[in-house]
C-alpha positions as CSV (number, residue, x, y, z in Angstrom):
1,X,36.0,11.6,-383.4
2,X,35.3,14.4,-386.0
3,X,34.8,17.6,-384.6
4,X,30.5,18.5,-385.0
5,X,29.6,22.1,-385.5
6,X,26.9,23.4,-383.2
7,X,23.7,24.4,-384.7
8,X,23.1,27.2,-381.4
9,X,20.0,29.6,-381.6
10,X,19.8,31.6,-378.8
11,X,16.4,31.5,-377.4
12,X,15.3,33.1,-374.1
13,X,14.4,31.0,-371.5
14,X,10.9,32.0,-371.1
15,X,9.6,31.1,-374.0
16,X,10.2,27.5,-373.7
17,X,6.5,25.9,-373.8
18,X,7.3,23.4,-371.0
19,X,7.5,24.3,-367.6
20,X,10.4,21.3,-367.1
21,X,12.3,22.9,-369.9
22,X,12.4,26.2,-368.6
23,X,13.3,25.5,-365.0
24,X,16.0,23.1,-366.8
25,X,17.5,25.8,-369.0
26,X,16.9,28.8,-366.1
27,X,18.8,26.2,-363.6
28,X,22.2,27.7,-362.4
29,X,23.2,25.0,-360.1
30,X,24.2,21.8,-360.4
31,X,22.3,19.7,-363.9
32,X,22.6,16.5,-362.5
33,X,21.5,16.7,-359.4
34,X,18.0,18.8,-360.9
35,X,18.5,16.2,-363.7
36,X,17.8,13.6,-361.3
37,X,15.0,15.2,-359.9
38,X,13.2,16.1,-363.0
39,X,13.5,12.6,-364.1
40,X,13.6,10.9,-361.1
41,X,16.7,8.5,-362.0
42,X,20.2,8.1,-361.1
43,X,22.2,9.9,-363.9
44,X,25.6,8.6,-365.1
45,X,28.5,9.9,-367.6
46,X,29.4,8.2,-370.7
47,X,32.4,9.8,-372.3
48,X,32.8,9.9,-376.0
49,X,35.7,12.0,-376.8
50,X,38.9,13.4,-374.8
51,X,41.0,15.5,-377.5
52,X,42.8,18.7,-377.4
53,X,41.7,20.6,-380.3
54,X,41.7,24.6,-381.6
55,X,38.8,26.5,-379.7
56,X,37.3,28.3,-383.2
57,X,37.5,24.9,-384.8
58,X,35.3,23.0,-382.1
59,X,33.1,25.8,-380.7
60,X,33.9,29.5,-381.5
61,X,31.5,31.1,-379.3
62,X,33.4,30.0,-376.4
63,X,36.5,31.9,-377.4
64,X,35.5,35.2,-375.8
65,X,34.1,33.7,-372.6
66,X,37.1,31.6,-372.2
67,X,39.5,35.4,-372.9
68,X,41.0,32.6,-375.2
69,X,42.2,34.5,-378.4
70,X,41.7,32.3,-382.4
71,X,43.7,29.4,-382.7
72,X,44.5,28.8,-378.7
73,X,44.3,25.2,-377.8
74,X,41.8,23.8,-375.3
75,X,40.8,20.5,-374.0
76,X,38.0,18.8,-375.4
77,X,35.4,16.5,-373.4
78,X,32.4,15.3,-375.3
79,X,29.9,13.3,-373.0
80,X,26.4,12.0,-372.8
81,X,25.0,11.8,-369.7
82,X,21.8,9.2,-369.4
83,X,20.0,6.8,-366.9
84,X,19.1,2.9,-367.6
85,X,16.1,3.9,-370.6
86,X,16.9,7.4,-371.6
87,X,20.1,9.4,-373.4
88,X,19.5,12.6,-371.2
89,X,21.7,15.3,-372.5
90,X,25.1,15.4,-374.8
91,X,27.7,18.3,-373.2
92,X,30.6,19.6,-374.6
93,X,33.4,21.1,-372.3
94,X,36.6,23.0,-372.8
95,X,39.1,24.0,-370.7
96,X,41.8,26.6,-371.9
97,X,45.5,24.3,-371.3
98,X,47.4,25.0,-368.1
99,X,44.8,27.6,-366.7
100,X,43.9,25.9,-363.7
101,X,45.8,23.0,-362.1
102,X,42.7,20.9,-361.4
103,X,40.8,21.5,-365.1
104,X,42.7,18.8,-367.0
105,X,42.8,16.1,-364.4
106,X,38.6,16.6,-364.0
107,X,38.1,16.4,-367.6
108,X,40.3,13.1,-367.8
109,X,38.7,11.5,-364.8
110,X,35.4,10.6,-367.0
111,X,33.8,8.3,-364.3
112,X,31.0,10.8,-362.7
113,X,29.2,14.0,-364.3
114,X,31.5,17.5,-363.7
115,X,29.2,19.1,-361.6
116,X,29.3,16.8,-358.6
117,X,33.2,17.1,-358.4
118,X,34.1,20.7,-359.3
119,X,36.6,22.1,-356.6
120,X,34.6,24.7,-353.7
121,X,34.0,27.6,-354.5
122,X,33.2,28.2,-358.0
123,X,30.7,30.1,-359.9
124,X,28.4,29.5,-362.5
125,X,27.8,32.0,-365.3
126,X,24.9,31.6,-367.3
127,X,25.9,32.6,-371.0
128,X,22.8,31.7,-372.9
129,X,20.2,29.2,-373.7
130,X,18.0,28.0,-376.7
131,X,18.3,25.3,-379.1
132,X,20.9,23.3,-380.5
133,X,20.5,20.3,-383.2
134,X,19.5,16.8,-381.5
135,X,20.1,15.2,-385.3
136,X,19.1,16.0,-388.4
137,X,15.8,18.0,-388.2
138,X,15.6,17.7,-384.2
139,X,15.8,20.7,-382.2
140,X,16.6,20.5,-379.0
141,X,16.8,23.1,-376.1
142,X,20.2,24.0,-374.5
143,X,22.1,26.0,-372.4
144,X,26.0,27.2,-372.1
145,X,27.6,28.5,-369.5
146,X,30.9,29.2,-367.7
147,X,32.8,27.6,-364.5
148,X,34.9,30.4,-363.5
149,X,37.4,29.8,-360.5
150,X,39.0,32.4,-358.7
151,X,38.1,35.0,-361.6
152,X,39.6,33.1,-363.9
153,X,37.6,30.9,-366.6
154,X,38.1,27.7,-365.9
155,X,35.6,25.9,-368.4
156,X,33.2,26.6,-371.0
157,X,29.7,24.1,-371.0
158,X,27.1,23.5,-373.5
159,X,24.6,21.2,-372.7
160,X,22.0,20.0,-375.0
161,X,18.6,18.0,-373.9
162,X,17.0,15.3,-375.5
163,X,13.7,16.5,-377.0
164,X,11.8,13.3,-375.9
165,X,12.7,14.6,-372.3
166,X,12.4,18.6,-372.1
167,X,10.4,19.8,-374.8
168,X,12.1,22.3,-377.5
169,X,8.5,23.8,-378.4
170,X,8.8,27.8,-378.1
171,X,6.4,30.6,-378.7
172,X,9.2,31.8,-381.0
173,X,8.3,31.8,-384.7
């Protein structure tokens, strides 16, 4: 699969439109589990891509956040998660190689969403939110954060929302 470029416009939280948006992007614990709230639906992964790649090739802004320098390889995981009528969100995860033990066997074992199998304790950093591209002309609101184990970053996560779901509408020119 060919790597896509991110189209990411950093947008505060608050000025999502939607109430549902903003308590989606403002989240910091686990997405699927408020996913399935939200929506009322039992969310499941489909993987689309597994590669290892060159971080500033796939998504340079997670470089710095990762203390990965240009040109370090990471792993790739490129998933969609959705429910039995809707496509709810596409994510892109990397995890710097050899880091952390556990990062490349949880990336590989594509059966269930991250979230609900990331090793105890962890931590969440929120690194931003706004919107990505959904396709060509589509906005759609994200977020991206880091997993960081031990004080160590262990993975870098965008996720991006389908606009039929969470509103992209902002009060942002």
């Amino acid at each position: 699969m060919t790597p896509q470029r991110s189209a990411l416009h950093s947008v505060s939280a608050e000025t999502f439109t939607d109430p549902r948006t903003r308590t989606l992007l403002s989240h910091t614990g686990s997405t699927t589990n408020l996913l399935e709230h939200l929506l009322d639906e039992h969310v499941k992964v489909h993987t689309l891509d597994l590669a290892h790649t060159v971080v500033d090739q796939v998504c340079p802004e997670a470089a710095a956040p990762l203390r990965l320098p240009a040109g370090a390889s990471v792993l790739v995981r490129r998933t969609t998660l959705g429910s039995a009528r809707h496509q709810i969100s596409r994510n892109l995860v990397l995890a710097p190689l050899g880091r952390l033990p556990w990062t490349d066997p949880l990336l590989r074992s594509c059966t269930t969403p991250l979230g609900l199998r990331l090793p105890q304790p962890h931590e969440r950093h929120p690194l931003g939110h706004g919107l990505d591209s959904w396709g060509p002309g589509r906005a759609a609101a994200a977020r991206w954060y880091l997993i960081v184990d031990n004080a160590q970053p262990a993975l870098f996560i965008r996720e991006t929302f389908n606009p039929d779901l969470f509103d992209p509408a902002t009060t942002c020119p």
